[in-house]
Residue frames relative to the residue before (quaternion, step in Angstrom):
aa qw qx qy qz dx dy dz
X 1.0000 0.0000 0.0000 0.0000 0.00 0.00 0.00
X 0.7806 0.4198 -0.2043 0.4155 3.27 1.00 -0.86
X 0.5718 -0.4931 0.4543 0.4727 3.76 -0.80 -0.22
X 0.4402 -0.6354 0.4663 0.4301 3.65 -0.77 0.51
X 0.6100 0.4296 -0.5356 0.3956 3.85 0.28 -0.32
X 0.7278 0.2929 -0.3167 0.5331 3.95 0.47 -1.42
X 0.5683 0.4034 -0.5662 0.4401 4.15 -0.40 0.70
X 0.4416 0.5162 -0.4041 0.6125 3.82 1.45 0.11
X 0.8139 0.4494 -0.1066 0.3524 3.39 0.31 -0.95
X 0.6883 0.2931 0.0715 0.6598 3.28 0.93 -1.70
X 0.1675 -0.7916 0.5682 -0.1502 3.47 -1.10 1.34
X 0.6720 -0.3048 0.1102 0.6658 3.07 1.59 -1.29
X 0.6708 -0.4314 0.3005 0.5231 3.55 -1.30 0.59
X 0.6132 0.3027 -0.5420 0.4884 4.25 -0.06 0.01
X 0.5113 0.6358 -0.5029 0.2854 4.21 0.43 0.43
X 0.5636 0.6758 -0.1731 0.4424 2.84 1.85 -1.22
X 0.5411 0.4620 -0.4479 0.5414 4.19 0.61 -0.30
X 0.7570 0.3796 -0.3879 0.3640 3.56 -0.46 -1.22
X 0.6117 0.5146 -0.4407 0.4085 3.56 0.73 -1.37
X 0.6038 0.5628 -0.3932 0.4051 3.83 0.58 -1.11
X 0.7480 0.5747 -0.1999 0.2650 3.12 0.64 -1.44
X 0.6729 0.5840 -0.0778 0.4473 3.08 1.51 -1.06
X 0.6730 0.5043 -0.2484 0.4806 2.92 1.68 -0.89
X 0.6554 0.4015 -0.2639 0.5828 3.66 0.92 -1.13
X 0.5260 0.6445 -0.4005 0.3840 4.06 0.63 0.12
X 0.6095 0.6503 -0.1297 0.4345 3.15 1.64 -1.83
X 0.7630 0.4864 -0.2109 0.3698 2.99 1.13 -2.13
X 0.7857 0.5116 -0.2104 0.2768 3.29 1.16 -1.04
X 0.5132 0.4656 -0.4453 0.5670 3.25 1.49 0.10
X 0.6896 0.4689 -0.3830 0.3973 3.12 0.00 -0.60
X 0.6245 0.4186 -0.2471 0.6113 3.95 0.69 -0.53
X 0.6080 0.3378 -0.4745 0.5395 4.39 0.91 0.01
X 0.6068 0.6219 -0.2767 0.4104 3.48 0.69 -1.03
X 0.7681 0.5132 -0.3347 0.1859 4.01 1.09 -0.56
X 0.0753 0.7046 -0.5800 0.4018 3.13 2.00 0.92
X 0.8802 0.4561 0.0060 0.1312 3.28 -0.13 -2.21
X 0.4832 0.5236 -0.1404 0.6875 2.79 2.71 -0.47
X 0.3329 -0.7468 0.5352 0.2121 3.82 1.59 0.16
X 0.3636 0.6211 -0.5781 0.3846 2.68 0.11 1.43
X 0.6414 -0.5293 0.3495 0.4316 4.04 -0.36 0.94
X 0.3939 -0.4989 0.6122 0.4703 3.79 -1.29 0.12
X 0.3874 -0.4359 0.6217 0.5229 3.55 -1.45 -0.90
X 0.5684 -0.5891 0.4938 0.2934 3.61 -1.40 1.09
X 0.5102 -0.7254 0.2734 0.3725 3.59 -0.66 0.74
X 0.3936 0.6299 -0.4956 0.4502 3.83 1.35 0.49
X 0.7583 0.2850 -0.2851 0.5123 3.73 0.57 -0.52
X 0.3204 0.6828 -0.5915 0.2853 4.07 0.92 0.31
X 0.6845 0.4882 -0.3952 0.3701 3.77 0.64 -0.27
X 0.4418 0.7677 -0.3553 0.2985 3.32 1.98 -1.11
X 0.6797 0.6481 -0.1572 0.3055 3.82 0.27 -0.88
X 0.8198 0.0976 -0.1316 0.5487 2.96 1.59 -1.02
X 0.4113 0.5564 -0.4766 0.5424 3.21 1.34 1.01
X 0.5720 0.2807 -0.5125 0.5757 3.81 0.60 0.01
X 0.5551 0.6282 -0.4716 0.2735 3.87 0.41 -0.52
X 0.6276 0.4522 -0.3379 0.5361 3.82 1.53 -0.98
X 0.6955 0.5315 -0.3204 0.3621 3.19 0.53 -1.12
X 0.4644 0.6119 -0.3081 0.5613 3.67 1.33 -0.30
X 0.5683 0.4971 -0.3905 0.5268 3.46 0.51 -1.58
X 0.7851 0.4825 -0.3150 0.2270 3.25 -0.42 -1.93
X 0.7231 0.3522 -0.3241 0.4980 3.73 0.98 -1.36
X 0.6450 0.4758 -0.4743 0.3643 3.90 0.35 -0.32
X 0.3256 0.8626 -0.2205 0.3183 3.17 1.21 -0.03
X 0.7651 0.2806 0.2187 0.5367 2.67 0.36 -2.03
X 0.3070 0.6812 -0.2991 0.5936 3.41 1.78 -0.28
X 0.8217 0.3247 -0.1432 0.4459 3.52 -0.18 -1.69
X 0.6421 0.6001 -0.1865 0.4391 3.30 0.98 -1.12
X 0.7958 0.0822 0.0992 0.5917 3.52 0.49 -1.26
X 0.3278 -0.7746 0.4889 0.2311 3.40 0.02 -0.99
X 0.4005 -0.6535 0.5235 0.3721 3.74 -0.66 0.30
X 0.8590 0.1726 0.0001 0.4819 3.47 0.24 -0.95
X 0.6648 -0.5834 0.3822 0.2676 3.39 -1.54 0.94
X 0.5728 -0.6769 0.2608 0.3817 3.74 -0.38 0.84
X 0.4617 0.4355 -0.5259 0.5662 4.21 1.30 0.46
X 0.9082 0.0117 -0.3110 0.2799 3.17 0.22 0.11
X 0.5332 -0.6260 0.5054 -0.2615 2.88 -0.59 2.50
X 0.7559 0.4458 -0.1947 0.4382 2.98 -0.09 -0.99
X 0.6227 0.4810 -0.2886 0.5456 3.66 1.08 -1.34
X 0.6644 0.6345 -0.2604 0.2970 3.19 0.52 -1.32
X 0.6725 0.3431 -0.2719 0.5967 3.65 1.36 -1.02
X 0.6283 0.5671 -0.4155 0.3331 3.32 0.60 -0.20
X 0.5259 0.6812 -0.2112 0.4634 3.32 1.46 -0.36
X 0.7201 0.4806 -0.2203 0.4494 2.95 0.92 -1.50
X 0.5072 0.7768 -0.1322 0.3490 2.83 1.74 -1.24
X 0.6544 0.4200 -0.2590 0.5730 3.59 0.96 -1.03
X 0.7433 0.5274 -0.2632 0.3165 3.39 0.82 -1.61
X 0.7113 0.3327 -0.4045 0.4688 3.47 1.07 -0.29
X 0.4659 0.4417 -0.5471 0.5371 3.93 0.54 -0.05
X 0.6387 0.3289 -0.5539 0.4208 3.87 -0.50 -0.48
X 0.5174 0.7401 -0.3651 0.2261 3.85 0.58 -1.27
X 0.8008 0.2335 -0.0859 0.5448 2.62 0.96 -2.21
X 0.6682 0.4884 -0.4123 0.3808 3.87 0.64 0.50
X 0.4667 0.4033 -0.4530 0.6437 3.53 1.71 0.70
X 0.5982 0.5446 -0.4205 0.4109 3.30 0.47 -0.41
X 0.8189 0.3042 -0.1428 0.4653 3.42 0.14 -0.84
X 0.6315 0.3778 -0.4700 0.4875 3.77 1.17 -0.55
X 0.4826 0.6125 -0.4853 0.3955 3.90 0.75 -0.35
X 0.7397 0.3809 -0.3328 0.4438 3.93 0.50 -1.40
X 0.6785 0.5512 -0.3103 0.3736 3.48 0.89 -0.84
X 0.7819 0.2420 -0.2793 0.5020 3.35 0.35 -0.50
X 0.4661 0.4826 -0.5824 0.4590 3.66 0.73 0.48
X 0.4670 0.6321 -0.3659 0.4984 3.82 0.95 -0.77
X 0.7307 0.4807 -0.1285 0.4673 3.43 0.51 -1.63
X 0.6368 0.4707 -0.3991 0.4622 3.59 0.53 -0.42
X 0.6933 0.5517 -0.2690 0.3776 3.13 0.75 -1.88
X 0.6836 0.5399 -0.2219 0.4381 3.63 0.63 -0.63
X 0.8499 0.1142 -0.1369 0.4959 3.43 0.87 -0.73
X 0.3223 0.5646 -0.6591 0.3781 3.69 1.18 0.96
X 0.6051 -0.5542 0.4999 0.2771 3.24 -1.63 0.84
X 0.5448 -0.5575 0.5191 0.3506 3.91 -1.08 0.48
X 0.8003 -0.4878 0.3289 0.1160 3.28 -1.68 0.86
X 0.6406 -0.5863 0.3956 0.2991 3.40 0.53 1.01
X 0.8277 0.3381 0.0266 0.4471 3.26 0.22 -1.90
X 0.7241 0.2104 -0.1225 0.6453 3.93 0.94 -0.77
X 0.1672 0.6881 -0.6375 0.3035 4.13 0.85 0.75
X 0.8917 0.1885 -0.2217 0.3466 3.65 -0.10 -0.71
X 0.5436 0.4153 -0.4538 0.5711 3.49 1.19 0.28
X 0.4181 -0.7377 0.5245 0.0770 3.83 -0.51 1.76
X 0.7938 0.4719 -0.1679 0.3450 3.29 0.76 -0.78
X 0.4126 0.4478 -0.3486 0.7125 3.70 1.80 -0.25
X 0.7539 0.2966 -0.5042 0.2991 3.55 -0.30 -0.76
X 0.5584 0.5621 -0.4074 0.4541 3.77 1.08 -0.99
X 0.7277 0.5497 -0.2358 0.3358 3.85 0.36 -0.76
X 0.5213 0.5833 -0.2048 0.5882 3.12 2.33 -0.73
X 0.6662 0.3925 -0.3251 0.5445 3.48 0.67 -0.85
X 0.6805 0.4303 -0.4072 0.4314 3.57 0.01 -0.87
X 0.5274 0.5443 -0.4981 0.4212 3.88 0.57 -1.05
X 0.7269 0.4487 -0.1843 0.4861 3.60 0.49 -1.80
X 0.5399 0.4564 -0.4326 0.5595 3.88 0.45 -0.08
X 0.7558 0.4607 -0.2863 0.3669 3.40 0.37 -0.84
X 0.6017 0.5799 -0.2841 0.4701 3.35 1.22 -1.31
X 0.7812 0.4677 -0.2419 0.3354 3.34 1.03 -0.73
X 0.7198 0.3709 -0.3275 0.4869 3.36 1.34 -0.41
X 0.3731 0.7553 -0.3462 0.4129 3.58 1.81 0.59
X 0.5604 0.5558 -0.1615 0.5924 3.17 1.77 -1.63
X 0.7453 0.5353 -0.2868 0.2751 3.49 0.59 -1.29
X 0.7135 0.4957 -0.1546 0.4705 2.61 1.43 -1.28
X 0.6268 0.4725 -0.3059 0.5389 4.09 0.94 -0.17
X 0.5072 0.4603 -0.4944 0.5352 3.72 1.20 -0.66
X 0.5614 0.6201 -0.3480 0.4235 4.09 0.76 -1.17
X 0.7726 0.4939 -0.2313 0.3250 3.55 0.43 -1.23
X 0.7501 0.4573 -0.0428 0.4758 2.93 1.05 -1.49
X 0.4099 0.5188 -0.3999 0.6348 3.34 1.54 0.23
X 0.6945 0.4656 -0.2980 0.4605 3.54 0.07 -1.35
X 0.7970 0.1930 -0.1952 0.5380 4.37 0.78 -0.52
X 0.3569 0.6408 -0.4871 0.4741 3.00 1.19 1.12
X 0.5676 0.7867 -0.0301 0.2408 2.98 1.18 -2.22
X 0.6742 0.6042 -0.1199 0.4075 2.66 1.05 -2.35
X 0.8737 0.1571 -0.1735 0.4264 3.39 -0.22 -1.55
X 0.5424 0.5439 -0.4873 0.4152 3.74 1.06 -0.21
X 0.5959 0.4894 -0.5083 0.3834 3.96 0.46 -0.47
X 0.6965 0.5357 -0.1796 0.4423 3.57 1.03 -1.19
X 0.4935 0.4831 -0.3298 0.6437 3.60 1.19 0.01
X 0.7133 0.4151 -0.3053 0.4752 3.55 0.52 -1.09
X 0.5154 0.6937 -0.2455 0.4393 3.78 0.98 -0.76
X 0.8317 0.2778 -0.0762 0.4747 3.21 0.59 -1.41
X 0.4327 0.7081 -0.3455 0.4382 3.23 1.40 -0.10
X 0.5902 0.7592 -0.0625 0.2672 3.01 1.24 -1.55
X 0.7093 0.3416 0.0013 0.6166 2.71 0.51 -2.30
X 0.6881 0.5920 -0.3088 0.2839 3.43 0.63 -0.48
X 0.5063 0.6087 -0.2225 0.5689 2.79 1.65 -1.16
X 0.6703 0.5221 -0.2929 0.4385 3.97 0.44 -2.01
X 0.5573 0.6083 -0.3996 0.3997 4.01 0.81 -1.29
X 0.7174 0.5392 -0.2777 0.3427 3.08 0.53 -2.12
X 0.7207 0.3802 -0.2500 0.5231 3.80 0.74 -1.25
X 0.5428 0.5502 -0.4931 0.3995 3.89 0.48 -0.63
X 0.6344 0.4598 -0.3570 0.5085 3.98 0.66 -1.40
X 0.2794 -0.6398 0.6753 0.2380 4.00 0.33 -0.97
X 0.3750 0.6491 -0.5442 0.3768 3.24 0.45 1.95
């Protein structure tokens, strides 16, 4: 049923988190790290770019869980999908934190508080902070988002599998 690489991999549907996990983990270091891998920032016109494919992701994994793209032989497509959609995930994910990091560091100081070193240092950190404050609640609130939608999706499921098992 499976591909021969994911029946290496995948054993049973509780195989299917870690692999996920592992993948969008992979993507995102590797996408914070591409300062450090010299690779360009994104110019600050396309700083929004990252988390607009991020909805548009939401929107198709979505409908994924919900419906599905493809007929249930082919599986195989289906992870492969998912497959792309989390690595992009975790490489908007992480080029978004990074290059907000990246901005914050190399925007020139404030006209007005330039010669008083110590406001401007207190400005950047404030704004370092603000950002890994944001990062961190965008994190949370995903995570109790997460909860009752997986369980909605769940019961959908079985509901759905019942309906066809009876042959209604």
């Amino acid at each position: 049923k499976y591909h021969w690489l994911l029946s290496k991999i995948i054993h049973s549907v509780r195989d299917y988190y870690p692999l996920w996990q592992l993948v969008y983990q992979t993507t995102v270091f590797l996408s914070r790290s591409s300062i450090s891998l010299r690779i360009p920032a994104l110019p600050q016109s396309m700083l929004p770019l990252p988390a607009i494919i991020q909805a548009i992701i939401l929107l198709i994994l979505t409908y994924e869980s919900a419906v599905g793209f493809f007929d249930d032989n082919d599986e195989v497509w289906s992870v492969f999908l998912v497959f792309v959609l989390i690595s992009l995930e975790g490489i908007c994910g992480g080029l978004a934190y990074v290059n907000a990091f990246y901005r914050v560091n190399h925007e020139p100081p404030d006209p007005n508080t330039h010669n008083n070193i110590e406001r401007t240092h207190q400005e950047r950190e404030f704004k370092i902070g603000s950002i890994g404050f944001a990062d961190s609640t965008g994190i949370l609130f995903a995570a109790i988002l997460a909860v009752p939608t997986e369980l909605e999706l769940c019961k959908r499921k079985f509901v759905e599998a019942n309906y066809f098992a009876k042959g209604l």
